[in-house]
C-alpha positions in Angstrom: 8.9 -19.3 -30.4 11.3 -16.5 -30.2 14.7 -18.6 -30.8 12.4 -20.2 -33.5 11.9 -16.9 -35.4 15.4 -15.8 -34.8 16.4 -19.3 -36.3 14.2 -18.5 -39.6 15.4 -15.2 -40.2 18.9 -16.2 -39.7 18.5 -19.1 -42.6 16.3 -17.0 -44.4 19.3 -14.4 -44.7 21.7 -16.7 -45.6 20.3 -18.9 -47.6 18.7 -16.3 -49.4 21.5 -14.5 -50.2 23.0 -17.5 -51.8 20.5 -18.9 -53.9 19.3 -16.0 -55.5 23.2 -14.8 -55.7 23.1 -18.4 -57.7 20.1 -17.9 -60.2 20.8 -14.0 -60.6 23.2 -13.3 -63.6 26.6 -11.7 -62.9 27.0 -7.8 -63.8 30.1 -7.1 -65.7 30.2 -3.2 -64.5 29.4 -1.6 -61.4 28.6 2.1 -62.2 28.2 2.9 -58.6 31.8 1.7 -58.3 32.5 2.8 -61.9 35.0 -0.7 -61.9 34.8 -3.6 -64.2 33.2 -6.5 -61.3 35.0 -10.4 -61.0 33.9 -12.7 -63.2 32.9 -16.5 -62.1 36.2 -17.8 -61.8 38.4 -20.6 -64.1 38.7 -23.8 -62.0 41.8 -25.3 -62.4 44.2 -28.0 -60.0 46.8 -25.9 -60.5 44.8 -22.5 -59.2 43.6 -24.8 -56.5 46.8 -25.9 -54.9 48.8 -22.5 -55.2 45.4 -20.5 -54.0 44.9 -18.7 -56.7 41.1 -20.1 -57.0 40.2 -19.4 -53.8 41.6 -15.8 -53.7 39.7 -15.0 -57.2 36.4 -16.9 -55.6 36.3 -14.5 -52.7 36.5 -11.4 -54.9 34.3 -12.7 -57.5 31.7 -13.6 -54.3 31.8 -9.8 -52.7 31.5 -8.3 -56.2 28.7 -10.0 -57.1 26.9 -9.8 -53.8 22.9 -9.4 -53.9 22.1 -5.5 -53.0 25.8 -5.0 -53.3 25.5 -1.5 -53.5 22.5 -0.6 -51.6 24.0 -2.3 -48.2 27.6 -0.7 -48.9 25.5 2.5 -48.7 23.5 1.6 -45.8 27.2 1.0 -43.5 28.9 4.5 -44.9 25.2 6.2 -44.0 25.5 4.5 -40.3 29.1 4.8 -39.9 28.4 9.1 -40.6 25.4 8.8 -38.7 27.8 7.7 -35.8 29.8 10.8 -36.7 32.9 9.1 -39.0 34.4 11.3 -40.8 36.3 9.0 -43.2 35.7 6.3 -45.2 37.5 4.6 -48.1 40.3 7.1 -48.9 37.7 9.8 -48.4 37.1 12.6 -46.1 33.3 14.0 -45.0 33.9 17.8 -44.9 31.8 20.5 -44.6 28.9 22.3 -46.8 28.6 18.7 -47.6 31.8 18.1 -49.8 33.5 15.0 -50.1 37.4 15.2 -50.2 39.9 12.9 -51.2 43.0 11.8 -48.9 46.6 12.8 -49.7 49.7 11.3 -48.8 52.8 12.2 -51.2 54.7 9.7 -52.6 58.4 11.6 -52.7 60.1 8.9 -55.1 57.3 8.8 -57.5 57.0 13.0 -58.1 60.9 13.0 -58.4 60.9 10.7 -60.6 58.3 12.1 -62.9 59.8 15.2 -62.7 63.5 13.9 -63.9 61.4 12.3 -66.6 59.7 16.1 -68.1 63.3 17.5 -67.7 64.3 14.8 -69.9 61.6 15.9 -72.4 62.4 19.7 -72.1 65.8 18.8 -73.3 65.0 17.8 -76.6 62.1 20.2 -77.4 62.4 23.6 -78.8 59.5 25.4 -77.8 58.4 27.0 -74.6 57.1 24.4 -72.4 54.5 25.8 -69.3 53.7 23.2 -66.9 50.4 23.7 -64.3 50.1 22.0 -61.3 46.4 22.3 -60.0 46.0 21.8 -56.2 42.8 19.8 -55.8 40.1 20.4 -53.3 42.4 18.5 -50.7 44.3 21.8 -49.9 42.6 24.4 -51.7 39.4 23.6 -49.2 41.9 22.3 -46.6 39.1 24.9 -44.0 36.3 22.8 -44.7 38.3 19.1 -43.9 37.3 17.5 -40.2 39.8 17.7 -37.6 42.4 15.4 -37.0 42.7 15.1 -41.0 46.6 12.9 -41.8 46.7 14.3 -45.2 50.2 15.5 -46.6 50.8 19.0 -48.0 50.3 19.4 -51.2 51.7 22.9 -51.9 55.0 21.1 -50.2 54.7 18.7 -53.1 53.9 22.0 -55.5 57.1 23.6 -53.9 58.9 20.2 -54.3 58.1 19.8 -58.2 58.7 23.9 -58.9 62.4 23.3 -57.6 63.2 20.7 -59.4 61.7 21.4 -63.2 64.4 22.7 -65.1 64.8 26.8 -65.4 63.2 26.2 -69.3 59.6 25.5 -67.8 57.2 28.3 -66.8 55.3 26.5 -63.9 52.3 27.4 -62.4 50.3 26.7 -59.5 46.9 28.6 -59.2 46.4 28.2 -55.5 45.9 31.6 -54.5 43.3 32.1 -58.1 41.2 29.0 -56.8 40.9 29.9 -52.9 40.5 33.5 -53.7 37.6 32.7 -56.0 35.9 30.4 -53.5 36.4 32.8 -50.7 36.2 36.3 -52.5 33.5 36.0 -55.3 31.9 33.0 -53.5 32.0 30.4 -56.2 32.0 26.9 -55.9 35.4 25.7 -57.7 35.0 21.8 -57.0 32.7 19.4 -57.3 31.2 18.2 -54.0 31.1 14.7 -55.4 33.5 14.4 -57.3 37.7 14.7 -57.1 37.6 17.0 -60.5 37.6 20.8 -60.7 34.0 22.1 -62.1 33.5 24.7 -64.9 34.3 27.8 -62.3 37.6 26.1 -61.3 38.7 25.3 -64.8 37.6 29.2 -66.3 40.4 30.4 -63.5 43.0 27.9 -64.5 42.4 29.2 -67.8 42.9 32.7 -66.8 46.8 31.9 -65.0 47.1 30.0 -67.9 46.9 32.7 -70.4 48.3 35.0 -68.1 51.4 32.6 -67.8 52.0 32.9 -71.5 51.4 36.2 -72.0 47.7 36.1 -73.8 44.3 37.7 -73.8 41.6 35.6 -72.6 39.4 35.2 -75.4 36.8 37.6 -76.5 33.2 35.1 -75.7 35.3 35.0 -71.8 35.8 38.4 -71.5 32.5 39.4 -73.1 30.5 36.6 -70.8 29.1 35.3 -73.7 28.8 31.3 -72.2 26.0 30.0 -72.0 26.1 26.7 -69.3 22.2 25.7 -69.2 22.6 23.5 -72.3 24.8 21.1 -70.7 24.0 21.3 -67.3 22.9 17.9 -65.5 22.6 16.3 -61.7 25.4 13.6 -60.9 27.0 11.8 -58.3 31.2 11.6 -58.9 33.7 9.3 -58.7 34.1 10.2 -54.4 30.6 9.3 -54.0 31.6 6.2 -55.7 34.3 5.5 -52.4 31.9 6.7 -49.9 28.1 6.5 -51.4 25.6 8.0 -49.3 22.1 8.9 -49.1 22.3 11.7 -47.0 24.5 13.4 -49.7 23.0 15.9 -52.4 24.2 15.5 -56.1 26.3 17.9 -58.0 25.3 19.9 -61.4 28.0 18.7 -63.9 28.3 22.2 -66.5 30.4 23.0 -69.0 30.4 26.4 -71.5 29.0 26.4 -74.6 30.2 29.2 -77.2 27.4 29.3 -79.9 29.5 31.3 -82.3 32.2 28.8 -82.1 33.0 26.3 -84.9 34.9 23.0 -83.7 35.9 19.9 -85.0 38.0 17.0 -83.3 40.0 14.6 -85.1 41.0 11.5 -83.3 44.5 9.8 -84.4 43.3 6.7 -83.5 39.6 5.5 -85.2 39.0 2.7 -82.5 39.0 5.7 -80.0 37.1 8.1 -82.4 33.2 8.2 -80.0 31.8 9.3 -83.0 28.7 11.3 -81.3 30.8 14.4 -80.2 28.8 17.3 -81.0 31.1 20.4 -80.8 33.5 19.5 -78.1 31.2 17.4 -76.3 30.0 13.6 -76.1 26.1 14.3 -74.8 25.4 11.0 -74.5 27.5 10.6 -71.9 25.3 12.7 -69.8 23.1 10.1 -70.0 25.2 7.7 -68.0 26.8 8.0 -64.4 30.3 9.4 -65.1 28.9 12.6 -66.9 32.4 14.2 -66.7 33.5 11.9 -69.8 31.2 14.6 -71.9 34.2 16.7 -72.0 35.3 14.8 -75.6 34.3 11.6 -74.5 36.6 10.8 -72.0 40.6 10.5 -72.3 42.0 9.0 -75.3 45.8 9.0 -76.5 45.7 12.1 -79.2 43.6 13.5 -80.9 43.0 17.2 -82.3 40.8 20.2 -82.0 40.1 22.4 -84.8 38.2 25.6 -84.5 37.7 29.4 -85.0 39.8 30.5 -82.3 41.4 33.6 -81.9 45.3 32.9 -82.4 46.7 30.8 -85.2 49.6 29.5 -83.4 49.3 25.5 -82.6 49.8 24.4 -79.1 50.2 20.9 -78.0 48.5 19.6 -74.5 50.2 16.7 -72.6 47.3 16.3 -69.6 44.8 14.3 -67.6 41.6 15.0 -66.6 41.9 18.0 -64.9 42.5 19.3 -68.6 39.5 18.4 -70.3 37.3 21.0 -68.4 40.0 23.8 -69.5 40.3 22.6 -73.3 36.6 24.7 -74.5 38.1 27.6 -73.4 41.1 27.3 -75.0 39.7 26.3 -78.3 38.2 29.6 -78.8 41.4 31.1 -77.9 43.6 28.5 -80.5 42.7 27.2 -84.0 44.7 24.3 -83.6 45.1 22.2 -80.3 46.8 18.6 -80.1 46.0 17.1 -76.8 48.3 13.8 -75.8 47.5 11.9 -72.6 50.4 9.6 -71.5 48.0 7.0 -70.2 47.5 6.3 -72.9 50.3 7.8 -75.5 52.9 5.3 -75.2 55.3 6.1 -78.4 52.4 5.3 -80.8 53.6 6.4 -85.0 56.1 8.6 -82.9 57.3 10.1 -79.7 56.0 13.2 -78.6 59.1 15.5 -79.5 58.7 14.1 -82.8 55.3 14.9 -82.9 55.8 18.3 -82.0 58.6 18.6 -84.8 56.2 16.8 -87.4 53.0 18.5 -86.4 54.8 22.7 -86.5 54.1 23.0 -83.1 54.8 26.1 -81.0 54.3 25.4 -77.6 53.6 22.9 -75.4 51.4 23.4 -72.5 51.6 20.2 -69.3 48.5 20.3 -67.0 48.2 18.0 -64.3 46.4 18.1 -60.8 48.7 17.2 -57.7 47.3 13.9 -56.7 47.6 12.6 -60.4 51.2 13.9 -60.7 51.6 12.1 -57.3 50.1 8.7 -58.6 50.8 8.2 -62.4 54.3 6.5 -63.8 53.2 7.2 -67.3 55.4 10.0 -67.6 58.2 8.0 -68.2 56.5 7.3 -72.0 57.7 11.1 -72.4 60.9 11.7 -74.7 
């Protein structure tokens, strides 16, 4: 009787799993993974004989998996339980962050920085480049022991030696640790590989000390208000490693009520079309509620508002940048913001665009582990 009920469970498993991963229809997104999912397969002889069909059959079987996500949580909440401290490319630190792994890839940061030197050439304007340390080393305290992760600051030392002498670089290191440690703030998300609105107000502040500017006046004054936009989430590192023993993050962001903005995409396909102000609050609605910030990342588009200086700046970014753009629309009227993901020559290249456009000053900001991983800098000219 016991081998007999071993027998049906064992079939029951199985079998159970297959027909209902038969009749069930397949999901074309995984926000848990935030990753487009495989799609049922194209059956060919050709894909048959070189294996192409059977590699694309075994990735379209795993990503469409009955209770996919629910048993992916169930190992990383076992494998912690049984005191791991690393899963997926991420690290289970203490005070219940998550923290991504580093390992610098040398050829690729050299190469990206011969590539802005390249740029700084044939601009005219001041050019300040930030390089944001991410949680990896700025809460390097909090990591397990035994962590294999590479220096960052080495890499930070590494770019800052070989920009050319016409950049202002930046590294706010020392602002972000002594803000977590000193005033007690939390500067990353717990969740998520981003900065949070604390980390990005102190970027903000090296910033404008970097190029010689006042913060602006609804900064100084404290007059941000963060309760409007301020909502529970789970981030893209939960994604890696989900959990139910972790607690969520609050995604915030500042909110000036005596500012007036408007955006202006260059491209209408990318134009959201629900931003109100600087933010998309629909997106707060879905998982990734860091995409607020504008919508996401799109190729160029504009920010117009009643900041306090008239001169036009340009911002060539990734993410990292987003959270820092609302407090530097009240400190500029007019902000172009280019993201080479996505900003590959378009109508012009980007020293034309800062001919064309009257700009003043271009600003590059950049976290370590992007500047580390991206090859789109080579769209730069």
């Amino acid at each position: 009787m016991k081998a007999r009920i071993i027998t049906v469970f064992f079939l029951a498993f199985i079998f159970g799993f297959g027909i209902v991963g038969l009749i069930m229809k397949d999901r074309e997104f995984s926000d848990m993974e935030n990753r487009t999912l495989a799609q049922s397969p194209e059956v060919t002889g050709e894909k048959i004989m070189n294996g192409e069909f059977q590699g694309s059959l075994e990735t379209y079987l795993s990503d469409q998996m009955p209770l996919r996500d629910g048993l992916y949580a169930l190992k990383v909440d076992y494998e912690r339980l049984m005191l791991k401290t690393y899963q997926n490319g991420v690290y289970f630190a203490d005070d219940g962050y998550l923290i991504q792994e580093y390992k610098e890839n040398t050829g690729l940061v050299e190469n990206n920085i011969r590539f802005i030197n390249g740029f700084v050439q044939k601009v005219d304007v001041p050019v300040t480049f930030m390089l944001v340390p991410t949680a990896t080393a700025v809460l390097n305290d909090k990591l397990p022991a035994g962590c294999l992760n590479d220096d960052q600051m080495k890499t930070a030392k590494l770019v800052k030696d070989g920009l050319d002498e016409k950049i202002d670089f930046i590294c706010p290191y020392e602002e972000l640790k002594n803000a977590g440690v000193e005033q007690q703030l939390q500067v990353f998300y717990k969740t998520d590989h981003h900065w949070n609105a604390n980390g990005a107000a102190e970027g903000y502040l090296a910033l404008m000390r970097a190029i010689g500017k006042q913060p602006s006046e609804v900064y100084l004054s404290g007059g941000y208000d963060y309760e409007p936009i301020n909502r529970e989430f789970y981030g893209t590192l939960y994604s890696k490693a989900p959990s139910a023993l972790q607690k969520a993050d609050r995604f915030t962001a500042p909110v000036n009520h005596g500012g007036e903005y408007k955006v202006e995409f260059a491209k209408e396909q990318e134009d959201p079309g629900t931003l109100a102000g600087l933010y998309d609050l629909t997106k707060l609605e879905t998982k990734d509620k860091y995409a607020a910030l504008f919508g996401g990342n799109f190729s160029h588009y504009t920010i117009h508002s009643n900041g306090e200086n008239d001169e036009r700046i340009l911002v060539i970014k990734d993410s990292y940048a987003n959270a820092v753009l609302p407090y530097l629309a009240d400190s500029f009227k007019t902000i172009d913001v280019v993201d080479m993901r996505y900003y590959h020559m378009e109508q012009q290249t980007v020293s034309e665009l800062i001919k064309s456009e009257g700009i003043s000053r271009v600003i590059m900001l950049y976290n370590v582990d992007f500047f580390n991983s991206d090859n789109n800098f080579l769209w730069l000219d």
